[in-house]
C-alpha positions as CSV (number, residue, x, y, z in Angstrom):
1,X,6.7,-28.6,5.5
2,X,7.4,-31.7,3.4
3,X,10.8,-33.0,1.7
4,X,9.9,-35.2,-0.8
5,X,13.2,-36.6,-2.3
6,X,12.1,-39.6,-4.7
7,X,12.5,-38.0,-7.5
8,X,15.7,-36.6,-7.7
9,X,17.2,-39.9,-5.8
10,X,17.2,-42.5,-8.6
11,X,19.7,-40.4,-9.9
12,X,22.2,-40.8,-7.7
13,X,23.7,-44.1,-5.9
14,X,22.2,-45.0,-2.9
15,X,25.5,-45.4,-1.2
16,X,26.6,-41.9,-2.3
17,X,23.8,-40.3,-0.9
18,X,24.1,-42.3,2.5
19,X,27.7,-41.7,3.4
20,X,27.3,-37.8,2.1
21,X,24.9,-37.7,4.5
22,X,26.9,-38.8,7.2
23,X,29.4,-36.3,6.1
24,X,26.3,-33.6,6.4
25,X,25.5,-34.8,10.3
26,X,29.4,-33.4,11.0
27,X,29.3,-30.3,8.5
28,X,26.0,-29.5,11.3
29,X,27.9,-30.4,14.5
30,X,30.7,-27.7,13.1
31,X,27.8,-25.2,13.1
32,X,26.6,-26.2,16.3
33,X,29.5,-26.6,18.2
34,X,31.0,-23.4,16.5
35,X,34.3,-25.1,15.4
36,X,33.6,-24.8,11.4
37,X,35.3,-21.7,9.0
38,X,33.3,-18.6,9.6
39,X,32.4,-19.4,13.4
40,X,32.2,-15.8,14.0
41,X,29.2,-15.4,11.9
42,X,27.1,-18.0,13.3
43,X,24.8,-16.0,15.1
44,X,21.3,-16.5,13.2
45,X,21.6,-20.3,14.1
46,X,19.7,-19.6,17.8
47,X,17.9,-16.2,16.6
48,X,14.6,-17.1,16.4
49,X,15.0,-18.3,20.3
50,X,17.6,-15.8,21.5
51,X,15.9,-12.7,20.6
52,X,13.9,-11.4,23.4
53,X,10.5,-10.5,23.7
54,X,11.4,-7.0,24.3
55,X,13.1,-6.3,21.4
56,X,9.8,-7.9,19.4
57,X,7.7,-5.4,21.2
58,X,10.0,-2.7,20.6
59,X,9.9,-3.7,16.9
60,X,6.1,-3.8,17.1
61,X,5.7,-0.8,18.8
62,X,8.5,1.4,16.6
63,X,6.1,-0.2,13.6
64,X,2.7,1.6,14.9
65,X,4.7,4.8,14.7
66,X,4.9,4.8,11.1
67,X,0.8,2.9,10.5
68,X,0.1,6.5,9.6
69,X,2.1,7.8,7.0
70,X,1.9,6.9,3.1
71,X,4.7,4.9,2.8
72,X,8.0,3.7,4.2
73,X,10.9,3.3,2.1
74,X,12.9,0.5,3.0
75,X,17.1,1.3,2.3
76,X,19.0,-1.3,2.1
77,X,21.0,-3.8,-0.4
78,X,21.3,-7.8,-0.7
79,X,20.6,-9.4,2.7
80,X,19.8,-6.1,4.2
81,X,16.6,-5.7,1.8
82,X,16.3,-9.3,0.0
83,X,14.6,-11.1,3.3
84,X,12.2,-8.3,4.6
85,X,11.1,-8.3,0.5
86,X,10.7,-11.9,0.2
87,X,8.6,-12.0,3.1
88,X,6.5,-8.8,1.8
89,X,5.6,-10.0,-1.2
90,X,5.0,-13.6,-0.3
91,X,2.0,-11.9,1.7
92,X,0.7,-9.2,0.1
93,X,-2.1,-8.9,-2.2
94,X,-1.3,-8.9,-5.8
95,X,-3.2,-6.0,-6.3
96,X,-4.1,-4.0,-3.3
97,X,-1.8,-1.1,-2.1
98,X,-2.1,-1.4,1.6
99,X,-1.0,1.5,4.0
100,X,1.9,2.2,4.3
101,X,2.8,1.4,1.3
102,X,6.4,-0.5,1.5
103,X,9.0,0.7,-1.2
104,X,12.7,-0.4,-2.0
105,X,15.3,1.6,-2.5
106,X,19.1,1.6,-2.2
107,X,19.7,-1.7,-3.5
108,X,20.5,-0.4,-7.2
109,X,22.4,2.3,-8.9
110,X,20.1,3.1,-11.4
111,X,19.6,6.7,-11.6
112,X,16.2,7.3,-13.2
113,X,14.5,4.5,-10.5
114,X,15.9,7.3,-7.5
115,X,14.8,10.3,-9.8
116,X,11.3,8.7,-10.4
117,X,10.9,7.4,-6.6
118,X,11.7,11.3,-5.6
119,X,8.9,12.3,-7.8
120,X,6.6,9.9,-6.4
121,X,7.1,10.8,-2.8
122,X,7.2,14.1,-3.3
123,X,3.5,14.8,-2.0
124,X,3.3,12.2,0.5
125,X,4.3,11.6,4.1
126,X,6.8,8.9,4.2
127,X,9.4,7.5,6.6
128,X,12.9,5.7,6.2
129,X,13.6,2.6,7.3
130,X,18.0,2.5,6.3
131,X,19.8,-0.9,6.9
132,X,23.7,-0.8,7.2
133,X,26.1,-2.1,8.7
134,X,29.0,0.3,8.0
135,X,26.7,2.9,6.6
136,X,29.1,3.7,3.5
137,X,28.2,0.6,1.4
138,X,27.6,3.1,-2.0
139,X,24.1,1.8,-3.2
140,X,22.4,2.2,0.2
141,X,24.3,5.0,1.3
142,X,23.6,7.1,-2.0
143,X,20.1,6.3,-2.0
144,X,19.7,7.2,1.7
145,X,22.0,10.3,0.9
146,X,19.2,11.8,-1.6
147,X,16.4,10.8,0.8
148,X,17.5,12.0,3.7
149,X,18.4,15.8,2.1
150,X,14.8,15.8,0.4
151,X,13.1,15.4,4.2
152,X,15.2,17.9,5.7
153,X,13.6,20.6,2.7
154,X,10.5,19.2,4.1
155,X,10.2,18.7,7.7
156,X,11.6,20.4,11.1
157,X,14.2,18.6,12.6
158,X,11.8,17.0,15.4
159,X,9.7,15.7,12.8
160,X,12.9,13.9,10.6
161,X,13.5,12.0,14.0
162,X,10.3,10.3,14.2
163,X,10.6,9.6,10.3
164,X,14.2,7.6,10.2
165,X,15.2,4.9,11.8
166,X,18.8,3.2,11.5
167,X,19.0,-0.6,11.8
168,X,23.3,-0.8,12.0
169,X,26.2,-2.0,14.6
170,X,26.1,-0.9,17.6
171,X,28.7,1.2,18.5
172,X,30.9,2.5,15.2
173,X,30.7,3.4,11.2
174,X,29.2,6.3,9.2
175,X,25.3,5.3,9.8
176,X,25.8,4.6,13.8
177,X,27.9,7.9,13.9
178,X,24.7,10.0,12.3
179,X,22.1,8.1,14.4
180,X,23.4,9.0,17.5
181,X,23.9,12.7,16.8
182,X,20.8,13.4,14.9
183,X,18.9,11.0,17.5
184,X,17.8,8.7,15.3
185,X,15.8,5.6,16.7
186,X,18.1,2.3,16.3
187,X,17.8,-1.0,16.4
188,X,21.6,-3.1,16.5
189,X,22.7,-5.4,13.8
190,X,24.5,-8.2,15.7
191,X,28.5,-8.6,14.8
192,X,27.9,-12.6,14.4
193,X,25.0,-12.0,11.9
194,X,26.0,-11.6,8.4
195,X,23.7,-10.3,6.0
196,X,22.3,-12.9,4.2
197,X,21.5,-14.9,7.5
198,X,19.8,-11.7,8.8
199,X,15.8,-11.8,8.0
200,X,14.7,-13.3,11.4
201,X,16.9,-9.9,13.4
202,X,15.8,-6.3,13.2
203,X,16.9,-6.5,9.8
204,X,14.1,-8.2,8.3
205,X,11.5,-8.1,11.2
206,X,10.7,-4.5,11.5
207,X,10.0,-3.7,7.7
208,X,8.0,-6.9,8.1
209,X,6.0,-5.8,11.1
210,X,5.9,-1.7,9.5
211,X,3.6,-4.0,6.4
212,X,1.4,-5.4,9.4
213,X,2.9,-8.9,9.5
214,X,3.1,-11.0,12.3
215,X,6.2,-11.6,13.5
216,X,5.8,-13.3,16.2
217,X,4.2,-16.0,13.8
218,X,7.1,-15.6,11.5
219,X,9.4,-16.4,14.7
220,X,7.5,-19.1,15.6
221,X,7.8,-21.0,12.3
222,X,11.6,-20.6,12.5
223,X,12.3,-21.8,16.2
224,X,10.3,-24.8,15.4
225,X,12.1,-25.7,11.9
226,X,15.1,-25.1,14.3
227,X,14.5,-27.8,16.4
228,X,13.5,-30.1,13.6
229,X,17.2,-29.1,11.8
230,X,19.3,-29.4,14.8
231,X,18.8,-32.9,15.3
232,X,21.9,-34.6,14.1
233,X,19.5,-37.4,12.5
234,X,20.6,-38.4,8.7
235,X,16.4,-38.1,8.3
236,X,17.1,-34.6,9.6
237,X,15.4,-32.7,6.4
238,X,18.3,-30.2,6.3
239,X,21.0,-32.4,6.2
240,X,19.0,-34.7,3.4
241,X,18.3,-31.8,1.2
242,X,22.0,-30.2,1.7
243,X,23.3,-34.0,1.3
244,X,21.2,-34.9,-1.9
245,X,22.1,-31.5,-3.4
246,X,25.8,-32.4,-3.0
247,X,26.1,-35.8,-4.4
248,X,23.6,-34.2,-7.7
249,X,26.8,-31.6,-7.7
250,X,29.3,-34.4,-7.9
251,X,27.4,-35.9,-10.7
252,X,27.5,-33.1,-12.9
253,X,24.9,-31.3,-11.9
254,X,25.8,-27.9,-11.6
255,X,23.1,-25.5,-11.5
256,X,20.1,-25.6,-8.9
257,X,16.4,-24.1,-10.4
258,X,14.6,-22.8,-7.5
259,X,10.6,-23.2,-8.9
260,X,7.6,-21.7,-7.6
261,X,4.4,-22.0,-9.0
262,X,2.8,-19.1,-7.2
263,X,3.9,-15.9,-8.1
264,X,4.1,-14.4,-4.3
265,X,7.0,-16.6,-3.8
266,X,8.9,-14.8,-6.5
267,X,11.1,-12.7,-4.2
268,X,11.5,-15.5,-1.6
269,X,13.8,-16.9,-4.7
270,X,16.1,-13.9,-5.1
271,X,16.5,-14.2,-1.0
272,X,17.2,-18.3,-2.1
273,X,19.4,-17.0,-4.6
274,X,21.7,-14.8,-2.7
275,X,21.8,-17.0,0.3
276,X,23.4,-19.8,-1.7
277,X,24.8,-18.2,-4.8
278,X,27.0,-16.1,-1.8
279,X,27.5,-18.5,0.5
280,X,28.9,-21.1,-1.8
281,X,30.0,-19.6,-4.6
282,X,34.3,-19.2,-4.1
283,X,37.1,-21.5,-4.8
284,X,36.1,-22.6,-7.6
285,X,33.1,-24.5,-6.6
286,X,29.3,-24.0,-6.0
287,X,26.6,-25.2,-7.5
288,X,24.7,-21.8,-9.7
289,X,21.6,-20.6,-8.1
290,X,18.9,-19.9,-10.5
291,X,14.8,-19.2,-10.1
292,X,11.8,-20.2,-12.1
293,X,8.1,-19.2,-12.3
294,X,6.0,-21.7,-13.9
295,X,3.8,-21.9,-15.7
296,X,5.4,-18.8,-16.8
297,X,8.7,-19.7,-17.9
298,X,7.6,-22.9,-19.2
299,X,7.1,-20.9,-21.8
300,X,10.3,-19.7,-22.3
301,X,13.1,-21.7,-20.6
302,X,11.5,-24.9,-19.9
303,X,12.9,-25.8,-23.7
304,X,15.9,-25.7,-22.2
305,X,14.9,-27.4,-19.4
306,X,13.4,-30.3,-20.7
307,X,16.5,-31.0,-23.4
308,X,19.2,-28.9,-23.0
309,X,22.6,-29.5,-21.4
310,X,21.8,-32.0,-18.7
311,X,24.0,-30.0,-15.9
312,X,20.9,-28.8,-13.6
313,X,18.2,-30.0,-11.2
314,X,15.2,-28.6,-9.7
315,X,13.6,-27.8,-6.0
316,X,10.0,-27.2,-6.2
317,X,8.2,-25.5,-3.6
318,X,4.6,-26.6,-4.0
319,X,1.7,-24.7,-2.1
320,X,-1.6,-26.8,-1.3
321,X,-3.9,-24.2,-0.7
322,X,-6.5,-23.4,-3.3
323,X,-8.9,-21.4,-0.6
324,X,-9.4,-18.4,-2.8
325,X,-9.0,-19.9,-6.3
326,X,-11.8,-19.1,-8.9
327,X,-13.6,-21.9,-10.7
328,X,-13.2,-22.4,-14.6
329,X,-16.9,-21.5,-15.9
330,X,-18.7,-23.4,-18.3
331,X,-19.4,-22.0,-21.5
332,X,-21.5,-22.9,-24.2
333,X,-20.0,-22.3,-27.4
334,X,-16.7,-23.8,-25.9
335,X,-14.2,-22.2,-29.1
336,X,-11.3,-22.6,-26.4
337,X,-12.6,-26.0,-25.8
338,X,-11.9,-25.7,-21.7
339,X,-15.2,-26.8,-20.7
340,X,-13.5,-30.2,-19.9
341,X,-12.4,-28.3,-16.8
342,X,-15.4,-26.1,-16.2
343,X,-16.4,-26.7,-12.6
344,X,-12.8,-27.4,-11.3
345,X,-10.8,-24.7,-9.5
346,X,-8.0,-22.7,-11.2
347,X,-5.4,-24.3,-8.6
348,X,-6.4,-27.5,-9.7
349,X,-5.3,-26.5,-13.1
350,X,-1.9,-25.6,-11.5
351,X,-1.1,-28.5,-9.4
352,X,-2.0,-30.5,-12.5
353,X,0.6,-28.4,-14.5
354,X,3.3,-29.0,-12.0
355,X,2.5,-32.8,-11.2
356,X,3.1,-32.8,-15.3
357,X,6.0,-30.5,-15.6
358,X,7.9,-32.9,-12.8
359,X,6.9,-36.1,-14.4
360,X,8.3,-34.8,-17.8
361,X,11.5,-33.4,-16.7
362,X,12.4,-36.4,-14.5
363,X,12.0,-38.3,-17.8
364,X,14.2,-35.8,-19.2
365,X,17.5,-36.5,-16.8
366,X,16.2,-33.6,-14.6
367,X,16.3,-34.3,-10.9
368,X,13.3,-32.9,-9.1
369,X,13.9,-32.1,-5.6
370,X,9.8,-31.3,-3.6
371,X,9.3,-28.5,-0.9
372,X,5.4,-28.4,0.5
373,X,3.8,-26.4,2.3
374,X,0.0,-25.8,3.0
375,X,-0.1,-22.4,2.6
376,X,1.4,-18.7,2.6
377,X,1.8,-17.6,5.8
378,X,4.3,-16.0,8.3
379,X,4.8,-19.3,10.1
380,X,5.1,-21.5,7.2
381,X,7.6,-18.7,5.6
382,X,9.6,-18.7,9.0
383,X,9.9,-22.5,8.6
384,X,11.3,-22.1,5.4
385,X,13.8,-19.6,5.7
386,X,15.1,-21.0,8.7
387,X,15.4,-24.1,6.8
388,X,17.2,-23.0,4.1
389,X,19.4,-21.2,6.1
390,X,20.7,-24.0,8.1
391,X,21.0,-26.2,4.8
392,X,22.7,-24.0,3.3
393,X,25.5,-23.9,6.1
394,X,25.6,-27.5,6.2
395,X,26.2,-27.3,2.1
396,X,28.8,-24.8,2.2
397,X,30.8,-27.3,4.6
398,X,30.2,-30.3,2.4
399,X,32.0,-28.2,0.0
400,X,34.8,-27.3,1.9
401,X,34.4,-23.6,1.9
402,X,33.4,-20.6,4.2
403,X,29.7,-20.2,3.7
404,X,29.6,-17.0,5.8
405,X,32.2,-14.7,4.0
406,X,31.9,-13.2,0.4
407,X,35.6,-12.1,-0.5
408,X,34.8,-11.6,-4.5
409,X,31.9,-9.1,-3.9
410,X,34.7,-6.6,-2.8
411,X,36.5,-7.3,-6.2
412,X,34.3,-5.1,-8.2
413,X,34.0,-2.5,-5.4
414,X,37.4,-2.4,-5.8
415,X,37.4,-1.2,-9.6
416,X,34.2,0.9,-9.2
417,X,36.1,3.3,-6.5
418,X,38.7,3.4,-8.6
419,X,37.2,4.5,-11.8
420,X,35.0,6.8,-9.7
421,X,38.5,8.6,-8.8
422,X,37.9,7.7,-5.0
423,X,41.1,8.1,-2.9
């Protein structure tokens, strides 16, 4: 991975950005030495070295169990679904369906996405794959309600045990309470893991390793991003992109654009988007996570973008890999006039696109922040969560606030129970 951060500097002072930085090497040795708000969560900083090799192989084994069946359905909601989905998608083929097929459910309320997901399971063998803590959050819980009743009209009671498995605490709520009577295979969701930090636990690696991922790779990626990050170095990458980020915030800059221009890295910006968006996002403060697609939405927000209300910046993550791009043909009667890039890979097109795109919204007052990586893979993807992670506790102490607690997402919970006549 490379942080390149010369275009979104020169808009900032170079003093600003060198004492917040200083500022970001303590905001890390509060996460490391545990003496920072939220300490108790601060268990996914030493995850991809603390967790041992038998629980991998226990994931990887529990996986082959389910290689069979037609699909797995995946229950869970924000951090509990977000990472394993980011992660899936990022690797997949656009196209292909591979077996099992990997489905969502649980992290919405809409009724006729449940009804239709029924209907399409109905013939097939599939398995359950639930994610919760308590076990009575209401999206999850209602999802798993309806899928859980339509296997037992199915299947014997032997059968349903090989089917479910339960990824929640370890010893109390609603979910650990059924697991252990019905026998339910478990796997433990640690007390000092929230949600959002959780894709490198159970959590995320066993949905990863049921699509035929390698884990191990993913792992890998993230321990050694973790001993890159940990270095209390101002050149440390994390504490240059969590400082730079802060002094653009200062300057007015209040919204961040996550941009990808490779459409598997979609998802891996609504995992970027809750990760930051809930982690900083209280008091008052907190710069607005949003996410981008170009060329896509070049052609709808970049508009905007390019001369609208100057109050954002951008971080690019830029894949150089172009091993299985087509080449532009040449034709002869040319009407679309392309033939000035026949012969030249469709990539090339696309890195042109976003060398252009950056050089014209830096000219615009945008800040461009760059992310690159070689390629898609589990290792490069473990780097980059893991990276991310750690930048984003290092941010949420820059700004003063708890970066591992979420106190307003109970606020509609609140009103929803109530109107729903809940006691």
């Amino acid at each position: 991975m490379r942080l390149d951060l010369s275009n979104a500097i020169q808009f900032c002072k170079i003093e600003s950005f060198e004492n917040k930085k200083k500022l970001a090497v303590d905001c890390l040795n509060k996460l490391i030495n545990g003496n920072g708000k939220g300490s108790d969560f601060l268990g996914w900083i030493d995850l991809p070295i603390n967790i041992t090799n038998s629980i991998i192989t226990d994931i990887v084994e529990t996986a082959k169990t389910f290689k069979n069946l037609d699909a797995v359905v995946i229950i869970g909601i924000g951090g509990s679904y977000l990472g394993a989905k980011a992660v899936h998608e990022a690797l997949k083929p656009h196209f292909d369906k591979p077996k099992p097929e990997i489905i969502f459910a649980g992290h919405n309320l809409s009724g006729n996405y449940h009804s239709e997901l029924l209907k399409y399971l109905n013939n097939k063998h599939y398995g359950i794959i639930v994610i919760s803590k308590s076990g009575t959050t209401t999206e999850p819980a209602i999802a798993f309600r309806l899928l859980y009743r339509d296997l037992k009209q199915k299947f014997d009671k032997e059968t349903i045990k090989k089917r479910i498995v339960a990824i929640t605490d370890a010893k109390k709520g609603a979910l650990r309470k059924l697991a252990d009577k019905e026998g339910f295979k478990t796997f433990v969701i640690d007390d000092n893991v929230g949600g959002r930090f959780s894709v490198l636990s159970p959590v995320g690696l066993l949905p990863i390793a049921i699509a035929g991922y390698d884990i191990k790779s993913l792992l890998h990626g993230a321990a050694n991003m973790r001993n890159i990050c940990i270095n209390k170095n101002p050149e440390n990458p994390a504490i240059q992109y969590a400082a730079l980020r802060n002094v653009l915030y200062d300057e007015g800059k209040k919204m961040e654009l996550l941009v990808n221009y490779n459409f598997k890295l979609n998802y891996f910006s609504e995992w970027w988007k809750q990760l930051y968006g809930e982690s900083e996002g209280k008091e008052g403060k907190g710069i607005f996570p949003v996410s981008v697609s170009f060329s896509t939405d070049l052609h709808s927000l970049g508009q905007y973008i390019q001369q609208g209300e100057r109050h954002l910046f951008e971080t690019n993550i830029l894949v150089n890999d172009d091993s299985d791009s087509p080449i532009i043909p040449q034709d002869e009667e040319d009407l679309d006039q392309l033939n000035y890039i026949a012969g030249k890979k469709m990539e090339y097109v696309n890195r042109t696109a976003a060398q252009a795109t950056i050089m014209a919204h830096v000219a615009g007052n945008v800040p461009n922040i760059i992310i690159e990586i070689d390629k898609i893979n589990e290792y490069n993807l473990g780097s980059l969560i893991y990276f991310f992670e750690i930048a984003c506790g290092i941010s949420g102490y820059l700004l003063d606030v708890n970066p591992f607690d979420q106190p307003g997402v109970e606020d509609y919970k609140q009103n929803m129970f109530k109107l729903l006549g809940k006691k």
